[in-house]
ROZA-686071 format. One line per 8 residues: number of its first residue (from 0); for each residue x, y, z of N, C-alpha, C. Coordinates in steps of 0.02 Angstrom, whole numbers. Each point is the difference from the previous one (the first is absolute). Layout:
NUM> X/Y/Z/X/Y/Z/X/Y/Z ~ ...
//
This chain:
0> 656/188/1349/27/-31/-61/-51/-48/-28 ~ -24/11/-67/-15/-59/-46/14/-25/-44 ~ -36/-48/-7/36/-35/-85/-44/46/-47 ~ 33/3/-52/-20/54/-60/-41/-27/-21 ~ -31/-55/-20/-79/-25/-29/-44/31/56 ~ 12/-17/75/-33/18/23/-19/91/15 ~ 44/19/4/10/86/-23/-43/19/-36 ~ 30/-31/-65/-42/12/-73/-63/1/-15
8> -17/-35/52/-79/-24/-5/-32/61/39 ~ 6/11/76/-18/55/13/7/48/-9 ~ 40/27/-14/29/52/-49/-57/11/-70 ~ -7/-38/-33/-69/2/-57/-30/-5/27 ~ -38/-32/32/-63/16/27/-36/62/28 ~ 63/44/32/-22/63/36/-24/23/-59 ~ 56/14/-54/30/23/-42/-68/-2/-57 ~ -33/-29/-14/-71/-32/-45/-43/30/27
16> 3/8/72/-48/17/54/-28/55/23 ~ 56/50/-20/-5/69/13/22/29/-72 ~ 43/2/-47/28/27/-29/-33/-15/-80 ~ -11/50/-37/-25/-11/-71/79/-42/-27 ~ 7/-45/-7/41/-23/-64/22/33/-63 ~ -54/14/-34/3/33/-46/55/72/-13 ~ 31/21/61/6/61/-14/72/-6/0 ~ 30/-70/17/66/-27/-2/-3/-62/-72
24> -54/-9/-16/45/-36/-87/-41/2/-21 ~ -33/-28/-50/-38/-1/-63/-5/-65/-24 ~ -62/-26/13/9/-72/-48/-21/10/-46 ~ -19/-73/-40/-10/6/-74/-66/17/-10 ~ -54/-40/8/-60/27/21/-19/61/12 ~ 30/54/26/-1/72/6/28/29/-77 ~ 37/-24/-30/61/11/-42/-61/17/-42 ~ -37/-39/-27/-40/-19/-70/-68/-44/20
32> -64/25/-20/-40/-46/14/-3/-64/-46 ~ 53/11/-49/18/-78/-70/12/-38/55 ~ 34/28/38/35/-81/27/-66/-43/46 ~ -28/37/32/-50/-47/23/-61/-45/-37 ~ -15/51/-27/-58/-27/-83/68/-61/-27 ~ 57/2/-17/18/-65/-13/-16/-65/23 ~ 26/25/57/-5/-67/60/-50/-24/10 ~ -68/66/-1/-54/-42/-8/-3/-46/-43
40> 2/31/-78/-13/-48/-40/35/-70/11 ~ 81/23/18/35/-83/14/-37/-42/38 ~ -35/51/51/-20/-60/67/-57/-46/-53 ~ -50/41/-28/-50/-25/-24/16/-69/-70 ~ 69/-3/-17/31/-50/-36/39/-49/40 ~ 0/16/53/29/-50/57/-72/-35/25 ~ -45/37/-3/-50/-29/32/-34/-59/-67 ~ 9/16/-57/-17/-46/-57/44/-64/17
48> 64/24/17/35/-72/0/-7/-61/54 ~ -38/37/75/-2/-54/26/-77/-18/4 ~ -30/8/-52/-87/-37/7/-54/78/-16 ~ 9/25/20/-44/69/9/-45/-15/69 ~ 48/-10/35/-50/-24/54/-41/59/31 ~ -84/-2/26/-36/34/17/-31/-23/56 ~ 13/43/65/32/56/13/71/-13/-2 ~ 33/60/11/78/5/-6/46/42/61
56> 45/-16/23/23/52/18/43/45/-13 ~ -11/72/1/47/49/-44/36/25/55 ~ 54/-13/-9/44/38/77/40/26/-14 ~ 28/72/44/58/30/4/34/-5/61 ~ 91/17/-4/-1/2/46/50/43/7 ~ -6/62/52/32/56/5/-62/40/-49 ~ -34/15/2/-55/40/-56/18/84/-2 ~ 59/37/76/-8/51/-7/-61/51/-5
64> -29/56/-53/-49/31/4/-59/-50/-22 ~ 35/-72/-54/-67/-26/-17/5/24/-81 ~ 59/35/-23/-20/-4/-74/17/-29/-38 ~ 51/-48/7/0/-52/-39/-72/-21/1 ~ -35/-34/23/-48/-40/11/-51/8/-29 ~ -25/92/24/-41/39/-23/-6/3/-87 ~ 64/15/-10/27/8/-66/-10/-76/-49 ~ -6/-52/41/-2/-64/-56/-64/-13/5
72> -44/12/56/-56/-29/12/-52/47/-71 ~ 32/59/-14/-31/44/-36/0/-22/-81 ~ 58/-38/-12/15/-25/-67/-46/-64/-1 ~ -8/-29/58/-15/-69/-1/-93/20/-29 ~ -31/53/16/-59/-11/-16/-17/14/-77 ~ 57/26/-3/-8/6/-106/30/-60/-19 ~ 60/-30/15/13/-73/-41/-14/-64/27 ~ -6/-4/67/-17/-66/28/-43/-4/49
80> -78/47/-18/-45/-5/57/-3/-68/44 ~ -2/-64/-55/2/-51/37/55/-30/59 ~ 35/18/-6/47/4/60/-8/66/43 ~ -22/60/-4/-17/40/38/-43/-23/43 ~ -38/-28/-14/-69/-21/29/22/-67/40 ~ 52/-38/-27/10/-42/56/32/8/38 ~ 47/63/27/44/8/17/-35/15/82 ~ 51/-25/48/-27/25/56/85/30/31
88> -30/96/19/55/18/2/46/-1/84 ~ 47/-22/-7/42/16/69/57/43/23 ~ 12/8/36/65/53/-6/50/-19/59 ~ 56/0/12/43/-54/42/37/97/41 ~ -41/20/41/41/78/32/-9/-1/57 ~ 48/15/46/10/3/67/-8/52/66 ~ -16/84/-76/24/63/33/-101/-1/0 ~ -29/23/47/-46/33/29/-12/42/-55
96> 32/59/-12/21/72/-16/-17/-12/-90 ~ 53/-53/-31/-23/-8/-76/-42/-42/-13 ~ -34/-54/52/-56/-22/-13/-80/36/-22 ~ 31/55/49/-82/75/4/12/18/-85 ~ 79/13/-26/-4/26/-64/-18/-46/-62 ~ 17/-83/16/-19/-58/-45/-80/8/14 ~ -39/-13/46/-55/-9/-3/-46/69/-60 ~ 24/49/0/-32/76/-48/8/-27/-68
104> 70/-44/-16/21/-10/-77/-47/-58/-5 ~ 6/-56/51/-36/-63/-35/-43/-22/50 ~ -76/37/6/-36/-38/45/-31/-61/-21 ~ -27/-23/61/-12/-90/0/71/-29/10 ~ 56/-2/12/59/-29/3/6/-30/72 ~ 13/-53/8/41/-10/63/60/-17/27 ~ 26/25/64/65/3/4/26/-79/47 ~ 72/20/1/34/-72/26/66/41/48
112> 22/-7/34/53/16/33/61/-44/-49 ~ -14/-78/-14/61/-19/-30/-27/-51/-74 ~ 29/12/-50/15/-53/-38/-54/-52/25 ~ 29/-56/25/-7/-51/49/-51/-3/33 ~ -50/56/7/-67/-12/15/-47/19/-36 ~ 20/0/-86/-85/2/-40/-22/-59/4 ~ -61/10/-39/-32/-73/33/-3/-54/-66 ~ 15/-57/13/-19/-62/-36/-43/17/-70
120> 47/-30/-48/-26/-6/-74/37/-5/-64 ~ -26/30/-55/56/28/-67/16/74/18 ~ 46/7/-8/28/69/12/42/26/-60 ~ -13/82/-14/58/38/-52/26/61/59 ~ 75/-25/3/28/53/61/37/39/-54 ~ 6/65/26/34/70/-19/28/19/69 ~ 80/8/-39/43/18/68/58/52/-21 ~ -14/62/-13/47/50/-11/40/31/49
128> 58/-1/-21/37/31/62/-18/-23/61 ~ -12/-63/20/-36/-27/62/58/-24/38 ~ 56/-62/-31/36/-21/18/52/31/33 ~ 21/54/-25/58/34/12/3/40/68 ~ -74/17/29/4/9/51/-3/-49/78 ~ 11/-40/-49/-5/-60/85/56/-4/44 ~ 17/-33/51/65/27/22/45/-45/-12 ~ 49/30/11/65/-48/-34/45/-39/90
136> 38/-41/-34/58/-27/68/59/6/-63 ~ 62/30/21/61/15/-10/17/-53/25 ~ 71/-32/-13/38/-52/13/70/11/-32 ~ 49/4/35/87/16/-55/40/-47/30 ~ 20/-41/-51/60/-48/36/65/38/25 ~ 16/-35/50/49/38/26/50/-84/26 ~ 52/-3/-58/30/-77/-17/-31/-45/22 ~ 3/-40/42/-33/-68/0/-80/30/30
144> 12/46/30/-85/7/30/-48/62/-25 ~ -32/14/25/-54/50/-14/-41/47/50 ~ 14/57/-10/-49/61/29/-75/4/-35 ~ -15/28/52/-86/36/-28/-17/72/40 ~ -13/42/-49/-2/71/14/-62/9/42 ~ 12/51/49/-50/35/48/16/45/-19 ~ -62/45/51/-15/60/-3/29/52/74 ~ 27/15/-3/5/58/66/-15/80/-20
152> -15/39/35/-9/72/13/60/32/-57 ~ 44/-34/0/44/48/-28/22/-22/-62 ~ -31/-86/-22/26/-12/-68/-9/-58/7 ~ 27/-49/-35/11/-73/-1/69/-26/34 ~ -29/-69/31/31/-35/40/21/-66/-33 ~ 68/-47/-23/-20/-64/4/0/-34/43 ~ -43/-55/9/16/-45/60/16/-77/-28 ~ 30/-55/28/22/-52/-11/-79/-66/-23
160> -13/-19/-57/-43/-34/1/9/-72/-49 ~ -58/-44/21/5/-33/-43/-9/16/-91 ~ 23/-48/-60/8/14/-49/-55/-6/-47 ~ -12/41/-42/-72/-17/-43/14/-33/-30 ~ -72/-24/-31/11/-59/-74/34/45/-58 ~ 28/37/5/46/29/-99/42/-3/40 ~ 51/-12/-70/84/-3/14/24/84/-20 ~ 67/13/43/25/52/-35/66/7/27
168> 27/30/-26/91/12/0/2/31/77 ~ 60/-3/1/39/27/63/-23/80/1 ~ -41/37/48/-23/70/-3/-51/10/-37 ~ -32/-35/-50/-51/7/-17/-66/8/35 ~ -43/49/-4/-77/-2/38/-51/-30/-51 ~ -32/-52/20/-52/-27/-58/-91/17/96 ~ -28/13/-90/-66/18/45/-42/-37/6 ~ -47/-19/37/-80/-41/4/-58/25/12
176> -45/-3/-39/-85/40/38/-7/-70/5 ~ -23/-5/79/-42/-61/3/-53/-10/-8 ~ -35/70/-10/-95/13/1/-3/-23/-76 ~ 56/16/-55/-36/-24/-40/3/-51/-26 ~ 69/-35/19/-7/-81/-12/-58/-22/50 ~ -30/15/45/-60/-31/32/-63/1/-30 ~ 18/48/-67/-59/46/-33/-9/-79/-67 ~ 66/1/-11/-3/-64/-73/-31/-78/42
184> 48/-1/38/-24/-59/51/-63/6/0 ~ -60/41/36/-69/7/-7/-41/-25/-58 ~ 19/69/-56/-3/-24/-74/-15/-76/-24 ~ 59/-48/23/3/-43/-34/-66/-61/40 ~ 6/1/82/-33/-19/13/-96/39/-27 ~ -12/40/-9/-55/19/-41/-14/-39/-50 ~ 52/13/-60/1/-38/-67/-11/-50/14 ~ 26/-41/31/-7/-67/13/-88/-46/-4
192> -46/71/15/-64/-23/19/-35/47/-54 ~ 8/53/-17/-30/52/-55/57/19/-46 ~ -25/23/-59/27/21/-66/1/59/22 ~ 87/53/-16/-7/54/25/66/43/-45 ~ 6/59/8/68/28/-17/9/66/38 ~ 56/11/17/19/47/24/58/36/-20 ~ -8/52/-35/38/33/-35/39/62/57 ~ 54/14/-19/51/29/54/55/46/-59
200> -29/68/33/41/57/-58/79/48/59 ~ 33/-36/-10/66/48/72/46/8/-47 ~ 51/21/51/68/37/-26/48/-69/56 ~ 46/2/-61/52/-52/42/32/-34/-75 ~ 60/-35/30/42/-41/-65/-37/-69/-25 ~ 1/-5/-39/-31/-90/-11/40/-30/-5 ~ 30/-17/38/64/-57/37/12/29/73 ~ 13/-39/35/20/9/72/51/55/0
208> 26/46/31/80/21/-8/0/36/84 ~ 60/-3/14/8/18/75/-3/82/20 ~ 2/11/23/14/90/13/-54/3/54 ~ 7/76/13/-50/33/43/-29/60/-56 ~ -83/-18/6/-33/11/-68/-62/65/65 ~ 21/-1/59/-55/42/57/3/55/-3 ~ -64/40/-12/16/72/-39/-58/6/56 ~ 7/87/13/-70/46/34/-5/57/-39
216> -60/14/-20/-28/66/-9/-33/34/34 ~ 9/68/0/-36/67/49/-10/49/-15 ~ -66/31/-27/0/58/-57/57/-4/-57 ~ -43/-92/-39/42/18/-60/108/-5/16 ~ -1/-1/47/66/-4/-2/44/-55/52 ~ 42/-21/-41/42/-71/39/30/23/83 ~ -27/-28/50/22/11/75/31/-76/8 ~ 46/8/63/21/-58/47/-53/-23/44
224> -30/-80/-35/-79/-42/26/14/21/82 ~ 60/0/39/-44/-5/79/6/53/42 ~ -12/71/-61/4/54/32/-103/30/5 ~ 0/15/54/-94/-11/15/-30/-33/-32 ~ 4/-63/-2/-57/-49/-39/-61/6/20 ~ -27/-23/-57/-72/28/-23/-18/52/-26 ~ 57/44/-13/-11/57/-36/27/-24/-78 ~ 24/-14/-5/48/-32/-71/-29/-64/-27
232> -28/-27/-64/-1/-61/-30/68/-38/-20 ~ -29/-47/27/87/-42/4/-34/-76/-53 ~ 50/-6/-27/0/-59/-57/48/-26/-29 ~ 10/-61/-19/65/-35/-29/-10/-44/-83 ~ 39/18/-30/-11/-64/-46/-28/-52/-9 ~ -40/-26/-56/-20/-73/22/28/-62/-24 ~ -5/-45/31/62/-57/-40/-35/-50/-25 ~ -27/39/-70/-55/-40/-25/30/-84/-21
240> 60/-34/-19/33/-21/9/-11/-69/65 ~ -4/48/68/0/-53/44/-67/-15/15 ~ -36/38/-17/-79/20/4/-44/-78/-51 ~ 14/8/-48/18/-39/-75/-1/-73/44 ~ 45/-24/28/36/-58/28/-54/-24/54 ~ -22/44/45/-37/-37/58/-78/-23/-42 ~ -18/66/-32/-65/-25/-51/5/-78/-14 ~ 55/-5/-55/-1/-66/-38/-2/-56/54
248> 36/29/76/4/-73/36/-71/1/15 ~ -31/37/32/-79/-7/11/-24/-26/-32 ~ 6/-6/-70/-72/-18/-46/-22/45/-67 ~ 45/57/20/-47/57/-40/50/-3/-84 ~ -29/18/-68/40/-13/-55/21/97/8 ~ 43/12/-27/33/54/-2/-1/38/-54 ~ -30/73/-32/21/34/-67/37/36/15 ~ 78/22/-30/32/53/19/54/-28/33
256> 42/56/50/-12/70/-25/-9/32/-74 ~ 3/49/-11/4/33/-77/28/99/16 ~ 27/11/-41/2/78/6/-67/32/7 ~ -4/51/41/-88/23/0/-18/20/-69 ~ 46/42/-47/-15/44/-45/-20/-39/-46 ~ 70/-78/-17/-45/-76/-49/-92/2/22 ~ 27/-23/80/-80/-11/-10/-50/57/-16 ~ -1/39/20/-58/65/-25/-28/17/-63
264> 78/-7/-50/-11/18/-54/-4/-91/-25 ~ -6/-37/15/-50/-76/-21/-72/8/25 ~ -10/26/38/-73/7/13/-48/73/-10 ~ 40/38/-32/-40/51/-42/15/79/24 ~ 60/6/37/-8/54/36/-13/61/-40 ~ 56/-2/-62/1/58/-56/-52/-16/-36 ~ -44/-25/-23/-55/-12/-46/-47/47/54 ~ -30/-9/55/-26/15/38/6/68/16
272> 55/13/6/37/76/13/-3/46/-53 ~ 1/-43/-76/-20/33/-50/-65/-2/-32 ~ -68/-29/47/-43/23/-4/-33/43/40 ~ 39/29/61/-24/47/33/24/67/-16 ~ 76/-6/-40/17/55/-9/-24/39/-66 ~ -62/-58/-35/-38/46/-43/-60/40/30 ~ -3/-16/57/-58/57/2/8/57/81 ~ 75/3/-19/26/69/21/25/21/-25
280> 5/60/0/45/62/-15/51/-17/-21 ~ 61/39/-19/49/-23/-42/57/8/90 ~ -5/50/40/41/-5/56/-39/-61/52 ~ -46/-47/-9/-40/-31/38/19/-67/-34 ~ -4/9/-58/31/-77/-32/81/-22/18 ~ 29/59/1/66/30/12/36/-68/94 ~ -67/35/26/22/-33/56/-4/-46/-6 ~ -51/-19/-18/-32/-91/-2/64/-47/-13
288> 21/27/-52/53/-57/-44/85/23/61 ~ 6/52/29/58/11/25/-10/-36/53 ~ -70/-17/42/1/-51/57/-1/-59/-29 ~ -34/-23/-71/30/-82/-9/70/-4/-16 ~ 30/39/-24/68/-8/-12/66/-9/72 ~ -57/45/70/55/21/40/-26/-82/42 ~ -65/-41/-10/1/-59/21/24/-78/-33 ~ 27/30/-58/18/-70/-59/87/14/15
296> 19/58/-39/57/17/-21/61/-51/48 ~ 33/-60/-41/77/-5/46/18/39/36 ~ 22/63/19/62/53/26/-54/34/46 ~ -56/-21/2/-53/28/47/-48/-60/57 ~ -39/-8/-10/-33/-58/36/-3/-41/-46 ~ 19/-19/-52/-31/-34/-47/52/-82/11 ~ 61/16/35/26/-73/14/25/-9/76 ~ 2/52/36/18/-24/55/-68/-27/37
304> -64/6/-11/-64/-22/14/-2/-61/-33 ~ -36/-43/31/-13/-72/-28/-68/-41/-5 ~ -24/-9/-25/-54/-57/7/-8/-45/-2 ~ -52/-42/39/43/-67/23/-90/-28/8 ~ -1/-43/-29/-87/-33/41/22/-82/27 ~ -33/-15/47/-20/-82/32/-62/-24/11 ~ -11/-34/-43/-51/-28/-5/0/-78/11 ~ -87/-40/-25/7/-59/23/47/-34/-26
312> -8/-48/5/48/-67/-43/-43/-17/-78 ~ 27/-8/-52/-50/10/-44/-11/43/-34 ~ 10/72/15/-23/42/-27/21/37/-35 ~ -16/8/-79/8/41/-74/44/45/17 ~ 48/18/-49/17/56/-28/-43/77/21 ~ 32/37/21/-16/68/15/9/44/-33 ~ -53/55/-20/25/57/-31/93/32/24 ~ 42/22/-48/20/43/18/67/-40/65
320> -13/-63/-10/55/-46/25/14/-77/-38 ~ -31/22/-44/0/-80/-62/77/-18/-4 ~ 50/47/-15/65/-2/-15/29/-47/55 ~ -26/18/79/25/-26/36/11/-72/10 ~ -69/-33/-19/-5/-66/-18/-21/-18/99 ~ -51/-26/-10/-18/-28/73/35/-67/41 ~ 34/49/52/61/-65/38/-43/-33/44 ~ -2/-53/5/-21/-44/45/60/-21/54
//
């Protein structure tokens, strides 16, 4: 028997380790090469706002094949050589296996096992779909007290535990990643000494809300997480929300959340999309605009995805999260 963060964790790891990802979802980055050429450009307007500092660090984290990265670093040398050139690139990956495939997309890069160990400076972090795989702790009140879900052979277990920091009704399950409140916590201590931002693109509500949000995929299709783990990607909601909250206590000023599709289409997705789709074909332009639409659109990714950046204390207005207004 384990506790399900702890599950969760090994469970991905095999799972990263042996298994292409790819062949169970599709991120955005795969979707459209707009979306990464955006981000470049955003990063390279994030990097105006805190100094243009030279050198820099350009980080991802979760990089997958590396095309996001690949894909912005490529825009960056037509609009913002000067930040190309300062950029020193890192990549935050754990799997052996997609490191061999990051290193082909972006050589010179170096890697990090966590967040938490790039090294000292100004930093522009990129974090797609990163969060959502960290592991979660379940917790359901059960009247005055509280369970926390394990794992057994045959399904889930509760056992009797102490109560987390969220409140919730009688039977309610409210969730916690602790990796990534350890992730803002970090953050803030960084900021604290360098000018930095870290931008964070997931799926989850922007407000806290209780439920069980723990999904697995396996060839593309929804399985029960503790049937052969490591074969299945397992992931939960993110509670950008509670996420939001530990930042601000650290130190760090907050943009966001925002709907992904607001932000994309504030930072150029369709302009962009409709300059690539002039110089294809009429079934080639065709696609172009049906993947920005299937990454903006409300009723598609376009609002249950969120974007969310933390940055220093101090720091400007962001592309593509201005609306949000920066919480301190």
């Amino acid at each position: 028997m384990r506790r399900l963060d702890h599950f969760m964790a090994a469970a991905n790891a095999q799972y990263y380790a042996t298994r292409d990802p790819f062949f169970d979802f599709t991120t955005a980055p795969e979707i459209t090469q707009a979306f990464g050429e955006v981000l470049g450009a955003w990063a390279a307007v994030a990097w105006g706002t805190i100094g243009r500092p030279d050198p820099v660090i350009l980080a991802e984290a979760g990089p997958g094949r590396g095309t996001l990265m690949a894909d912005a670093m490529r825009v960056l040398g037509r609009v913002a050589p000067d930040f190309g050139r300062a950029a020193r690139l890192h990549l935050v990956e754990s799997s052996p296996r997609l490191r061999t495939i990051q290193a082909t997309a972006l050589p010179g890069a170096a890697w990090h096992d966590a967040a938490e160990e790039l090294p000292d400076g100004p930093m522009i972090l990129l974090a797609n779909e990163f969060l959502d795989a960290l592991p979660i702790r379940q917790f359901r009140r059960d009247g005055d007290g509280w369970t926390e879900r394990h794992v057994i052979d045959a399904g889930f277990v509760d056992i009797v535990a102490a109560p987390p920091s969220r409140h919730a009704e009688d039977g309610e399950m409210v969730e916690v990643c602790e990796p990534a409140h350890g992730l803002m916590r970090a953050l803030g201590d960084r900021f604290r000494h360098h000018p930095g931002v870290a931008l964070f693109l997931d799926y989850g509500p922007a407000e806290s809300a209780p439920g069980d949000s723990l999904q697995a995929l396996r060839d593309g299709a929804p399985v029960e997480p503790w049937v052969s783990p490591g074969t299945a990607d397992l992931t939960a909601h993110v509670d950008f929300s509670a996420l939001a909250a530990t930042a601000r206590k650290a130190g760090c000023e907050v943009q966001g959340p925002v709907p992904q599709g607001i932000f994309l289409a504030g930072i150029g997705l369709f302009q962009r999309t409709g300059q690539l789709a002039q110089t294809q074909p009429p079934a080639g332009a065709s696609r172009l605009i049906e993947a920005a639409r299937r990454l903006a659109e409300p009723d598609r990714m376009g609002r249950l995805f969120k974007a969310m950046a933390v940055c220093h204390a101090g720091c400007p207005a962001l592309p593509g999260l201005e609306s949000s207004g920066a919480a301190s």
